[in-house]
C-alpha positions as CSV (number, residue, x, y, z in Angstrom):
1,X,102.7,56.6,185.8
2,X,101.7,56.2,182.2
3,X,100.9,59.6,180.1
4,X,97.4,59.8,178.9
5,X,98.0,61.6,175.8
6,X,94.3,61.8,175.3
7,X,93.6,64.0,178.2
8,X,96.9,66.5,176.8
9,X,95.2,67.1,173.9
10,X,97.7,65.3,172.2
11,X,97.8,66.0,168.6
12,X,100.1,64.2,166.1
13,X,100.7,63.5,162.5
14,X,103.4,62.5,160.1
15,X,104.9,63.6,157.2
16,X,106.7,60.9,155.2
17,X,109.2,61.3,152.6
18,X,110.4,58.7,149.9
19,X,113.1,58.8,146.9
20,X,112.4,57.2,144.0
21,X,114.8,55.2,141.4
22,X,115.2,56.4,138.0
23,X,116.2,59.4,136.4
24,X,115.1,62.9,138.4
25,X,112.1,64.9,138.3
26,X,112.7,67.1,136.1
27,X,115.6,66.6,133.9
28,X,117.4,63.3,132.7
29,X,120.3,63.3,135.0
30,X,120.7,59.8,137.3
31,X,119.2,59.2,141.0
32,X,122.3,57.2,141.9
33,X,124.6,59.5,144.1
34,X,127.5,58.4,142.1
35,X,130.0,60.6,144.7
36,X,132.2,61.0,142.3
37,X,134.5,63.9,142.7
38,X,133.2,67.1,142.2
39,X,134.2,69.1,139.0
40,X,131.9,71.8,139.3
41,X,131.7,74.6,142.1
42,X,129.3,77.8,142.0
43,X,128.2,80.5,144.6
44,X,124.8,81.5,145.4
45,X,123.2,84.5,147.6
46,X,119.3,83.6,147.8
47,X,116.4,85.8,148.2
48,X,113.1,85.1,149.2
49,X,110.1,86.0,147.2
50,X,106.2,87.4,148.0
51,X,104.1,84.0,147.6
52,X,100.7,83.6,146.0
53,X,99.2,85.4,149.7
54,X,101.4,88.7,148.4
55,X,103.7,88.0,151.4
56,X,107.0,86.7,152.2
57,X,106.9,83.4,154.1
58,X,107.9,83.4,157.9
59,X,110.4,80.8,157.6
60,X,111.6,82.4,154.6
61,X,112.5,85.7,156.1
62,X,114.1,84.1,158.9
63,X,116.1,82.0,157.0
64,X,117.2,85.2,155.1
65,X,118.1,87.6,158.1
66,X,121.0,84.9,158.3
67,X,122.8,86.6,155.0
68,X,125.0,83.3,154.3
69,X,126.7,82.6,151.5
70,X,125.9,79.0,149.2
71,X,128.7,77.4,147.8
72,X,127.9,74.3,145.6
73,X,129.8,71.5,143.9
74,X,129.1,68.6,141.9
75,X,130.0,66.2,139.2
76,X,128.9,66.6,135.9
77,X,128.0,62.9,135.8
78,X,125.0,63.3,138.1
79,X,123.9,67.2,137.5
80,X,123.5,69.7,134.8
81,X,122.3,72.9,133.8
82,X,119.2,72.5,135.7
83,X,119.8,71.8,139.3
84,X,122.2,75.1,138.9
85,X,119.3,76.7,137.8
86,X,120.9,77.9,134.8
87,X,118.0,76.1,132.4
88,X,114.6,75.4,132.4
89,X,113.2,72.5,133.7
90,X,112.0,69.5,131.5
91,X,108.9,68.1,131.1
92,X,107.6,66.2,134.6
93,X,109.1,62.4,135.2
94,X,106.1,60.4,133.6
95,X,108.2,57.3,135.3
96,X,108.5,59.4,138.5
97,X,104.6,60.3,138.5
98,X,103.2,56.9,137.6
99,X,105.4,55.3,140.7
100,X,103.5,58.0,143.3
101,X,100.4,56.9,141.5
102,X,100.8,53.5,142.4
103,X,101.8,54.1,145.8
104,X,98.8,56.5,146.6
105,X,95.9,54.2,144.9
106,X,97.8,51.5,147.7
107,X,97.2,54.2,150.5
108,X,93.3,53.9,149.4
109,X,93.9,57.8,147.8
110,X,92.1,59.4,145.4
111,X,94.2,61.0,142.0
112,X,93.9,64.5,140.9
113,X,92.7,65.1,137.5
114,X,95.5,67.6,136.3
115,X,98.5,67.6,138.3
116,X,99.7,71.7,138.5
117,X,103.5,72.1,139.6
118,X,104.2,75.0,142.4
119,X,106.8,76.6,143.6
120,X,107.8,76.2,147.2
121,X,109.8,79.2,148.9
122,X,113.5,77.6,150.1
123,X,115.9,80.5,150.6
124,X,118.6,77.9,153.3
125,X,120.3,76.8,150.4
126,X,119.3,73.4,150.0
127,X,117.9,74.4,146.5
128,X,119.9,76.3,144.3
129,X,117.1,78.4,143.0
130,X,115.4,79.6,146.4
131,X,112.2,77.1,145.9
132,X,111.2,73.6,145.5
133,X,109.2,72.5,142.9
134,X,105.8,70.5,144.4
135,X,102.6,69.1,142.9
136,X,99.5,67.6,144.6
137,X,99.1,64.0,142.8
138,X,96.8,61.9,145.2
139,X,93.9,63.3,148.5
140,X,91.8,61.5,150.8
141,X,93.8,57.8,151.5
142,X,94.1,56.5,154.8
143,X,95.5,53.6,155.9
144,X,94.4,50.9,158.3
145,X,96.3,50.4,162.0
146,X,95.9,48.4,165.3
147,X,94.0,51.9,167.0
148,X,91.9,52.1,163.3
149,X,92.1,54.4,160.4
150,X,94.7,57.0,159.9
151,X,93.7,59.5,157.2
152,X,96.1,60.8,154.5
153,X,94.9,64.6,153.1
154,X,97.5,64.8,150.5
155,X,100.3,62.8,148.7
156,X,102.8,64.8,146.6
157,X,105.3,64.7,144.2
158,X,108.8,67.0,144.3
159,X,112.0,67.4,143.8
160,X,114.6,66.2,146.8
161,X,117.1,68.7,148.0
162,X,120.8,69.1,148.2
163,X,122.6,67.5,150.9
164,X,124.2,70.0,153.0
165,X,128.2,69.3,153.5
166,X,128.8,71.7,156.1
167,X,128.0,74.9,158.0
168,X,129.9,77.8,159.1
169,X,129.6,81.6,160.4
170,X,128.3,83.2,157.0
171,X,128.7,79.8,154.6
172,X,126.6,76.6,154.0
173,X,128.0,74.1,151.6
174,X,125.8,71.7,149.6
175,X,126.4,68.9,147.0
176,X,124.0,68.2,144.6
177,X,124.1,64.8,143.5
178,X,121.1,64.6,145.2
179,X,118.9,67.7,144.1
180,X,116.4,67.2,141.8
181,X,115.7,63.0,142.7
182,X,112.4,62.4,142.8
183,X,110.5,62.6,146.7
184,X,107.5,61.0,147.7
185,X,105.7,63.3,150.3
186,X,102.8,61.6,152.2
187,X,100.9,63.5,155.3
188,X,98.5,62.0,157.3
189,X,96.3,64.0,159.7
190,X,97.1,64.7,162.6
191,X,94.7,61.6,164.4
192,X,97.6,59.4,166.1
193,X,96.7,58.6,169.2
194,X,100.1,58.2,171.4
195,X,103.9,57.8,170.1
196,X,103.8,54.3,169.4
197,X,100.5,54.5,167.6
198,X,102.9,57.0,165.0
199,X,106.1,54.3,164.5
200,X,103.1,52.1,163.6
201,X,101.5,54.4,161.2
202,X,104.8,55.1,160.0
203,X,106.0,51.5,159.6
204,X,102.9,50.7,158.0
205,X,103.7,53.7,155.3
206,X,106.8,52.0,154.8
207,X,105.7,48.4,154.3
208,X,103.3,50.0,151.5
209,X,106.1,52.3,149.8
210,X,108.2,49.7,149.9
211,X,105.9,47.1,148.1
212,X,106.5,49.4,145.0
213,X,108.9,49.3,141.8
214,X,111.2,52.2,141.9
215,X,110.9,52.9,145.3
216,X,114.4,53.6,146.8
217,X,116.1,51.2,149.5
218,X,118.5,52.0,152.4
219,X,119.5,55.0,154.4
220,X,118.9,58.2,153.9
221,X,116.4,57.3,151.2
222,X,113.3,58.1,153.4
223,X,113.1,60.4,156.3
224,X,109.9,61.2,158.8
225,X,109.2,64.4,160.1
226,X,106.6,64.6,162.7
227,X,104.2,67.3,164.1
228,X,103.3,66.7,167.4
229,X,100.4,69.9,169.8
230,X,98.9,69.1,172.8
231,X,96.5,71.7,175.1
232,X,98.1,75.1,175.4
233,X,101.4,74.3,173.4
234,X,101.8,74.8,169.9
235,X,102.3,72.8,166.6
236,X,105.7,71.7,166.8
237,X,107.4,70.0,163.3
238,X,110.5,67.6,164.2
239,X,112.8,66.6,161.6
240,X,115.2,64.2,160.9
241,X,114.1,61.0,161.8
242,X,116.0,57.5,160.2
243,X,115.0,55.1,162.5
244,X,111.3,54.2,163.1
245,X,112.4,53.1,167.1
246,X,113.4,56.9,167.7
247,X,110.2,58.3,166.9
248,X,108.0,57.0,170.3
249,X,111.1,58.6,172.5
250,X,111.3,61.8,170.7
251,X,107.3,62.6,171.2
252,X,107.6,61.7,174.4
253,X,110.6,63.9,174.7
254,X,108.5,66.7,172.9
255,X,105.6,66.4,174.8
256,X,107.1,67.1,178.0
257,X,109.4,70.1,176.6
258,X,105.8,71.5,175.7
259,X,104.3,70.6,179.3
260,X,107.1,72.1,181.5
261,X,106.8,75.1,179.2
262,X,102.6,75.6,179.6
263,X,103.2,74.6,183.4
264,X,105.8,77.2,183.7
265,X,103.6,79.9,181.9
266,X,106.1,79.9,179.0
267,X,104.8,81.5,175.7
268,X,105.2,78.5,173.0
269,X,105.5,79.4,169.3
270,X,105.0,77.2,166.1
271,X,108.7,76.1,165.1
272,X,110.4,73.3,163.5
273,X,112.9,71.5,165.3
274,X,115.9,68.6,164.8
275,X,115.7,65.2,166.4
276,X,118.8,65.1,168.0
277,X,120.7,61.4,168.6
278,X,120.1,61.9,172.3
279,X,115.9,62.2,171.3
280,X,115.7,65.5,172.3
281,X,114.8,67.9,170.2
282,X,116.5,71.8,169.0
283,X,114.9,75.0,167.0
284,X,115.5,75.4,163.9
285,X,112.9,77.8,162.2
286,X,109.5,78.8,162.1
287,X,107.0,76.9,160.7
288,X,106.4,78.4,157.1
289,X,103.1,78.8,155.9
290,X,101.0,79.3,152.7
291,X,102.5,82.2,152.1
292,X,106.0,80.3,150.4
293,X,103.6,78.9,147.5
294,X,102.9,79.7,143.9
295,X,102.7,78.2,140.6
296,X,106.0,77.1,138.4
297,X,105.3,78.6,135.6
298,X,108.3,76.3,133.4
299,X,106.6,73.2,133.5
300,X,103.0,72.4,131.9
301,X,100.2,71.2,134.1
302,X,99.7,67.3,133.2
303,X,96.4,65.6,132.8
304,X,95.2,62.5,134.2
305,X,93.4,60.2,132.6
306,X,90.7,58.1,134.6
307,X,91.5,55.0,132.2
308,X,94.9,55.4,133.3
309,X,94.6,55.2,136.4
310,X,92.0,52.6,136.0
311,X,94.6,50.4,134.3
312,X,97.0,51.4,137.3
313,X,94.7,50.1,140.1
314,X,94.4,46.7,137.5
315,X,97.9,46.0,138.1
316,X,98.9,46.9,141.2
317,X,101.6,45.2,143.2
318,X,101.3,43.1,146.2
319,X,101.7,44.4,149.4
320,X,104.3,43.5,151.7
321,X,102.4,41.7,154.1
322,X,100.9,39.5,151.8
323,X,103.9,38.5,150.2
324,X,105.3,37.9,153.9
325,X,101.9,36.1,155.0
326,X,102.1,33.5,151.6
327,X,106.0,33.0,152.5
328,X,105.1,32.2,155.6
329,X,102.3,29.6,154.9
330,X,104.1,28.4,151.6
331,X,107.5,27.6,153.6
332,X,106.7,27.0,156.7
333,X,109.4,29.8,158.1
334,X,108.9,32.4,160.7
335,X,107.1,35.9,159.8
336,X,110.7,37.3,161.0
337,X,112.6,35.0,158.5
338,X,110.1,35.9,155.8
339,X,110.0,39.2,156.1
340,X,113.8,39.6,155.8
341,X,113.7,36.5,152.7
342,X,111.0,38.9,151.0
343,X,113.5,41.4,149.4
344,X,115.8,38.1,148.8
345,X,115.9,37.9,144.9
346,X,117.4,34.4,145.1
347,X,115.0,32.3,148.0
348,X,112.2,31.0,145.5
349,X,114.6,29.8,143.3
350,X,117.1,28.1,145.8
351,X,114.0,26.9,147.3
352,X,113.0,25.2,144.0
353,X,116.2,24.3,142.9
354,X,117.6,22.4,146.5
355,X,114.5,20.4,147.0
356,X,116.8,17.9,149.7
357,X,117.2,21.4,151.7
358,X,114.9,22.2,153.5
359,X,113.4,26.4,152.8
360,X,114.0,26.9,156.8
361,X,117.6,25.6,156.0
362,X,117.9,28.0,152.7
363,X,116.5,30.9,154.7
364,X,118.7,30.3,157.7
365,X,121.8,29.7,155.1
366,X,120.6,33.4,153.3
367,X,119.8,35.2,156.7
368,X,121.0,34.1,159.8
369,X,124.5,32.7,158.6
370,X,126.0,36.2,157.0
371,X,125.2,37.7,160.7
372,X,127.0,35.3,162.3
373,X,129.7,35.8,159.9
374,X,130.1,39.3,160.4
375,X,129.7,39.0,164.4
376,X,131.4,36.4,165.6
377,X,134.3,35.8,162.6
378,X,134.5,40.0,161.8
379,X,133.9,39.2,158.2
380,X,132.7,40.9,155.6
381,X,129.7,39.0,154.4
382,X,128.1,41.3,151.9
383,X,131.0,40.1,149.5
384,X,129.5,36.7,149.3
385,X,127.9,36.7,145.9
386,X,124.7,34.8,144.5
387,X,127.3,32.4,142.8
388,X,128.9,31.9,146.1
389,X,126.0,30.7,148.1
390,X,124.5,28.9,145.3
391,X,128.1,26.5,145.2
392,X,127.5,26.1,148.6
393,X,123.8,25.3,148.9
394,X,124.3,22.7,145.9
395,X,127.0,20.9,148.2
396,X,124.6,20.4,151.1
397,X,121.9,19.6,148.5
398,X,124.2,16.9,147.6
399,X,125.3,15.7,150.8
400,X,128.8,16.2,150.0
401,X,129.2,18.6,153.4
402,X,127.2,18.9,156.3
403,X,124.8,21.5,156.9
404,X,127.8,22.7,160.0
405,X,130.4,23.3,157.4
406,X,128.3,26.1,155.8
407,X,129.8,28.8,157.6
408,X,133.4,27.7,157.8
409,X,133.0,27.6,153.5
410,X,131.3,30.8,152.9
411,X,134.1,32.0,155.5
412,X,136.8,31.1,153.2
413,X,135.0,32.5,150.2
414,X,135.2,35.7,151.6
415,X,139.0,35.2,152.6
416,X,139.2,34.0,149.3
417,X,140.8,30.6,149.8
418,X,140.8,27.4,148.7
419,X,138.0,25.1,149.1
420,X,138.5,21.7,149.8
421,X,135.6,19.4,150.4
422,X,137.9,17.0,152.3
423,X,138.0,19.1,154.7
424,X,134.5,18.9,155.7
425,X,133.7,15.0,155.4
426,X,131.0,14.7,158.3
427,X,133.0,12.8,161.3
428,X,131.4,9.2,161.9
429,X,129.3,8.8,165.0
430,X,131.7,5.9,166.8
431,X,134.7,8.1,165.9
432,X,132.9,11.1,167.4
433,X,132.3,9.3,170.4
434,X,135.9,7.9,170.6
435,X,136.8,11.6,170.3
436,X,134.8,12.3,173.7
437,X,136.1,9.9,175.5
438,X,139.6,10.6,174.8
439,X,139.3,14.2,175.8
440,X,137.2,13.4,179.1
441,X,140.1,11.2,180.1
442,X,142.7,13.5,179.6
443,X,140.9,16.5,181.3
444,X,139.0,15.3,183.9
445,X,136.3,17.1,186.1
446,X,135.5,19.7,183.5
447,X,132.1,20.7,182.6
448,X,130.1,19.8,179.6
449,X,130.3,23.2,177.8
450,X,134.0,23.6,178.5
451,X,134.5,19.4,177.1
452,X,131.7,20.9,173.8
453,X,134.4,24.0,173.3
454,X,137.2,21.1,173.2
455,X,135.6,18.8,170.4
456,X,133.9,21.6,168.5
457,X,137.2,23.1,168.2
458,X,138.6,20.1,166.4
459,X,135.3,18.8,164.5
460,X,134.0,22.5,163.6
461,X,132.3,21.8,160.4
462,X,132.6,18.4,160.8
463,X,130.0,17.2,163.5
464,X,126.5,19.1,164.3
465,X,126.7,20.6,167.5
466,X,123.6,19.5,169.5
467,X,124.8,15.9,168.0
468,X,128.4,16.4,170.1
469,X,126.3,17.9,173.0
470,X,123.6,15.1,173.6
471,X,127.0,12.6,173.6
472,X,129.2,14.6,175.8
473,X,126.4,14.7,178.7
474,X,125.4,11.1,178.1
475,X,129.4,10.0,178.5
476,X,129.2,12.2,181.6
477,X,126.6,10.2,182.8
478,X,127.5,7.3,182.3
C-alpha cells in the first residue's frame, strides 16, 4: 500500500553542502587535497564554550562527556598556521564569496547587505579550534520543482572540516587537507512533500550549483543531510548522503523507525543520525541549537554593495538545463547524451572541426565508447587523452577507418601500441559475403548469432556489425 506522507505529517527539508575551487576561506593555502604525506602532527583536547544564549550547546556537551583525545596531521603544502589554530584568520575569500553570490542570485535569493562571520560551537574534533566559522550571505530563494516551489531561508558561507581518519576508545584522528576549503551551505524549508519529491529538490540544487565557475566536481565534494518529522515523532537530521538514489530509501527508512516508535509509545528525541550503506539510519548526537553561535571576532564584517551585486545578476551563468536543452536542439542528440556531453570541454569543437562525423557519432565516440572500453575490454579509459581521441576522430573524418575500428584504436592507445591503419581497411561487401558463406559451410546448422560471433571475430573493426548481421540471416535464407 503506498504511504501517504501527507496524512503522517510528514515534514522534510534539506540541507545542501558544496566545496568550492580556489584557495580556502580564510587563508591562502590550496583546496586541492594534494595527499601528500603528512609532515606535521599535533594534539588537541577541545572544550566547549557558552554561546551567544549564555549556554553550552546540547550537542556540544555531549560531544564533550566523550573526553577523547585529537590527533592531527598534515602537509605543509596544503595547511598552515591557521587551520592549527595557531594564527589569526585572513581577511574573507572575496573569490569564495562572489562564487556563493552567484549561486544564491540562481536560487532566486536575496543578498545580505553586510555579511558578519560567527562562530559555530564544534568540540568532535573536526575543527581544530572547537568551532566553525559561518556567515549568512543570501535569504528567501526558492527553487521551482515538478510538486511547485521549494523555499530556501538561508544560504551560507563556511569553512569545510577535517576529514576524520579514524576512531578509537579515547582518540579520533583527522587530516586537514581539507579544513578550511570553502563550503556552500544551502537549506530549504522543510515543504517536501514525500522522498522522491527531496532527490528532486536536491538534484535540482545540484544542476544549479553545478552551472557555476568554481564549483567543485566529484565525490566527496558535496554531501546532503536531510531532516525528516512526521506526527508525534521528532525532528530527525540524517547525514551523510553521496548518492542522490539513497535519499528516497533512507526517508522511507526513517519514517517508519519514527512510526513503530509513536505506535509503540516510545519517547522520540531530536538527534542526528548516519545514513548507513544498508539505508538505515544510526544516532549520532543531539541536534545542537542556537545556543553553539556567536560572532568571530578575527575577521571584519564585509559590505555588500547593491551595484555589485547588480553587475553579478548581469552576468550570470547559464543554467544546466539550458545548456542541455540548446545541445539537445542544436545536435540533434539525446537529453541523456547531452547532459553527459555538457561538462565535455572538447564536443563543440570536435563537432565543428569533423563536420563528415556526424555530433551523435562524436558524442557516442566521447561517451558511450570509454564505457564500453572499461566494461567489456577491462581498460582503463580515463587515460585516453584529448590528443588521443582527436587522432582518432580525424581518421574517421577522413574515411581512412571505419566508424567499427574506433574502439579497437583507442584500445591500443591505452595499451600503448602501435597503430596501424592497415589494420582497419573497411572489408569489401562481396568479400564480406564470401566470408559468410565460407563459415556457413564449414559449420553447418548453427544459429545466426553464434555464425555473427564467427565473422565479427575475424572482421572486428573491419565490417559494421548490423551490416554482417542483415547478410548472415539473408544467406540463411536463402
Amino acid at each position: 500500500m503506498e504511504t501517504n506522507y501527507e496524512q503522517l505529517g510528514f515534514r522534510c527539508g534539506l540541507e545542501i553542502h558544496q566545496q568550492l575551487e580556489g584557495k580556502k576561506l580564510f587563508c591562502n593555502c590550496p583546496t586541492l587535497n594534494l595527499d601528500e604525506k603528512p609532515n606535521i602532527w599535533v594534539e588537541r583536547k577541545l572544550k566547549a564554550v557558552a554561546g551567544e544564549t549564555g549556554e553550552v550547546d546540547i550537542a556540544a556537551e555531549f560531544e564533550m562527556s566523550k573526553k577523547k583525545k585529537f590527533f592531527y596531521e598534515s602537509s605543509s603544502k596544503d595547511t598552515c598556521l591557521i587551520e592549527y589554530d595557531e594564527e589569526p584568520p585572513r581577511e574573507l575569500n572575496k573569490h569564495a564569496l562572489e562564487t556563493s553570490l552567484k549561486v544564491a542570485l540562481l536560487l532566486n535569493a536575496e543578498i545580505v547587505d553586510e555579511i558578519q562571520i560567527m562562530r559555530k560551537t564544534v568540540v568532535d574534533g573536526s575543527n581544530v579550534s572547537g568551532f566553525q566559522r559561518t556567515a549568512l550571505v543570501a535569504m528567501n530563494g526558492h527553487i521551482e520543482t515538478s510538486l511547485g516551489n521549494v523555499k530556501i531561508p538561508t544560504i551560507c558561507l563556511e569553512e569545510e572540516a577535517a576529514q576524520k581518519l579514524y576512531e578509537r576508545e579515547t582518540v579520533v584522528a583527522y587530516r586537514l587537507d581539507r579544513l578550511g576549503i570553502p563550503l556552500l551551505e544551502i537549506a530549504t524549508d522543510s515543504s517536501i512533500k514525500n522522498p522522491e519529491h527531496a532527490k528532486e529538490a536536491a538534484s535540482t540544487i545540484g544542476m544549479i550549483l553545478r552551472s557555476v565557475e568554481n564549483v567543485k566536481r566529484g565525490i566527496g565534494t558535496i554531501r546532503q543531510d536531510v531532516n525528516i518529522s512526521i506526527h508525534h515523532g521528532e525532528r530527525t537530521e540524517i547525514k551523510g548522503f553521496q548518492d542522490l538514489r539513497s535519499i528516497p530509501k533512507v526517508i522511507e527508512f526513517e519514517v517508519k523507525r519514527q512510526l513503530d516508535a509513536v505506535k509503540s509509545g516510545k519517547k522520540l528525541s531530536k538527534e542526528v543520525r548516519k545514513a548507513e550503506p544498508d539505508f538505515t539510519t544510526s544516532f549520532l548526537r543531539p541536534i545542537p541549537g542556537a545556543a553553539r553561535l556567536y560572532p568571530e571576532t578575527d575577521v571584519l564584517p564585509t559590505k555588500i554593495d547593491e551595484k555589485y551585486v547588480e553587475g553579478l545578476r548581469s552576468r550570470l551563468p547559464k543554467l544546466l538545463s539550458e545548456k542541455i536543452s540548446e545541445f539537445k536542439k542544436k545536435y540533434g542528440i539525446s537529453k541523456e547524451l547531452a547532459k553527459e556531453l555538457i561538462e565535455n570541454d572538447n564536443f563543440e569543437n570536435y563537432a565543428d572541426e569533423f563536420r563528415n562525423i556526424t555530433p551523435g557519432q562524436i558524442a557516442n565516440i566521447l561517451i558511450s565508447i570509454p564505457k564500453e572500453i572499461k566494461t567489456r575490454l577491462n581498460l582503463d579509459s580515463s587515460k585516453l587523452t584529448g590528443r588521443d581521441y582527436s587522432e582518432v576522430l580525424s581518421f574517421l573524418n577522413e574515411a581512412r577507418i571505419p566508424k567499427e575500428a574506433v574502439i579497437e584504436i583507442l584500445a591500443k592507445k591505452i595499451k600503448g601500441e602501435k597503430i596501424e591503419l592497415n589494420e582497419f581497411k573497411s572489408i569489401s561487401e562481396a568479400e564480406l559475403e564470401k566470408e559468410i558463406r565460407n563459415v556457413i559451410e564449414e559449420k553447418p546448422n548453427l544459429n545466426a548469432s553464434a555464425y555473427m560471433g564467427i565473422v565479427m571475430s575475424k572482421f572486428r573493426g573491419k565490417a559494421e556489425g548490423k551490416k554482417v548481421m542483415e547478410m548472415i540471416n539473408r544467406a540463411l535464407n536463402k
